[in-house]
N, C-alpha and C positions, 0 to 999 in steps of 0.2 A: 351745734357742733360744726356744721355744715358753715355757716357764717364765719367760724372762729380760724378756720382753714382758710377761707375768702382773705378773709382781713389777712390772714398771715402773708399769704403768696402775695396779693396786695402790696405788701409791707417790704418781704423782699426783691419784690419786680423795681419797686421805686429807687432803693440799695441799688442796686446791678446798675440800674438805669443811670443813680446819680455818678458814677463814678469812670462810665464808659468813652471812648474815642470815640465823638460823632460824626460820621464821613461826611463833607459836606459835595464835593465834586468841582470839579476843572472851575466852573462857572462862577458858582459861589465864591468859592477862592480868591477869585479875578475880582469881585465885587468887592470882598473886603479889604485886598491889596490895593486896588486900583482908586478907594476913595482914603486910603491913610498914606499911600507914598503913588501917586498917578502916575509921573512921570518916570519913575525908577524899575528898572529891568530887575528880574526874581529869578533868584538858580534855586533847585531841588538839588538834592535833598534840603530843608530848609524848619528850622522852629524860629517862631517870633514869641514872647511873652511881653504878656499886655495886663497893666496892673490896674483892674478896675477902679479900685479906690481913687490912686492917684491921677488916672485914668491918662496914661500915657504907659509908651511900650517901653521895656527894658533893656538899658544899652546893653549889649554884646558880655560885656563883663560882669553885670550884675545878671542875666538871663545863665548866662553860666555856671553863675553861684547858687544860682537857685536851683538848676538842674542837679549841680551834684548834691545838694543838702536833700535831694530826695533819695539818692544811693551811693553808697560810696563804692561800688562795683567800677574799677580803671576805666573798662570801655564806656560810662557814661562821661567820665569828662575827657576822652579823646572824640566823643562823640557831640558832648556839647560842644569843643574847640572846635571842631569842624561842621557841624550842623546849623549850630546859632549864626543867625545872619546880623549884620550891622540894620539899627534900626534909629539912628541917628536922626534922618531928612522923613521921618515916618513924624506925621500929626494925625491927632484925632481925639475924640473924645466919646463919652459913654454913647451919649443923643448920636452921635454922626455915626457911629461902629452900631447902632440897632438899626438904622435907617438904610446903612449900606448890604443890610444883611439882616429882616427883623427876624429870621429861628433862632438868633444868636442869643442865648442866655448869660446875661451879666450879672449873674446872682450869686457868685464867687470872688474872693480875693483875687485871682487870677485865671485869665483867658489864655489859652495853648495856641496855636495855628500849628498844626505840623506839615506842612507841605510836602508831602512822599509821591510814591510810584503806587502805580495798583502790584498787588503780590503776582503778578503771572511776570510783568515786568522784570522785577528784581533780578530777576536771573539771567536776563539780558547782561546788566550794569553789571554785576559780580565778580567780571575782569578787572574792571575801573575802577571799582570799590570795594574792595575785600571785604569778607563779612556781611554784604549789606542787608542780605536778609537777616542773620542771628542782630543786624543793630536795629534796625526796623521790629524785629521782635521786643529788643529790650528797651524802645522809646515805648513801644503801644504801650506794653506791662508798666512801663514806669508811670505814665498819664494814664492807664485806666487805674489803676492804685491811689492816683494823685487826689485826696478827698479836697485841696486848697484849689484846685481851680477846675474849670470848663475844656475839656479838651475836645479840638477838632481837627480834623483832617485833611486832606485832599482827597484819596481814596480810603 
């Protein structure tokens, strides 16, 4: 009986695990931005989507469409319009994106970057960006829900 419980929690720790925002930190971040667009300046708030398969990142308007086919809730695609960055002059590939970053798991259709604020922040910015905490809330929710890809963070 004892085992059957093991195995269970087991079973739904990995559940949880697969499906959660991994905070990666300031550093990392830097690491993976800085080996797929070097040269190029980064604003936050910020999502990139990165299609493993074809293994290149998703322009502006397809990262957009794919955002809202995860909710059709308004403030996510005023949030993808405004969040999703141009990722145009951005190269890379599976090999270069595990090497610039190896925690990085590319064992999904799609890889997240969301580039946020830590939560004590947010309420700085709150002036500047209305909502930013309820939108910060509804990216985390929408990428930890997201079983089609790997989502990670800043903080």
């Amino acid at each position: 009986m004892r085992i059957l419980l093991l195995l269970s929690l087991l079973l739904v720790s990995q559940v949880v695990n697969a499906s959660q925002v991994v905070a990666l930190g300031q550093h990392n971040k830097s690491a993976i931005l800085d080996s797929v667009a070097p040269k190029q300046q980064h604003k936050f708030p910020a999502l990139y989507i990165y299609d493993t398969e074809k293994q290149q990142f998703l322009g502006k308007s397809d990262a957009i469409a794919y955002l809202q086919s995860l909710d059709s809730n308004p403030l996510v695609g005023e949030l993808s319009q405004q969040w999703v960055k141009n990722t145009e002059l951005f190269t890379t590939n599976n090999q270069a994106l595990a090497k610039s970053l190896p925690m990085l798991k590319l064992d999904k259709s799609y890889l997240i970057l969301y580039d946020n604020l830590p939560t004590p922040m947010l309420s700085q910015f709150e002036a500047m960006v209305p909502n930013i905490k309820q939108k910060d809330a509804l990216i985390r929710a929408l990428l930890s829900e997201n079983d089609n890809a790997r989502s990670y963070s800043t903080y």
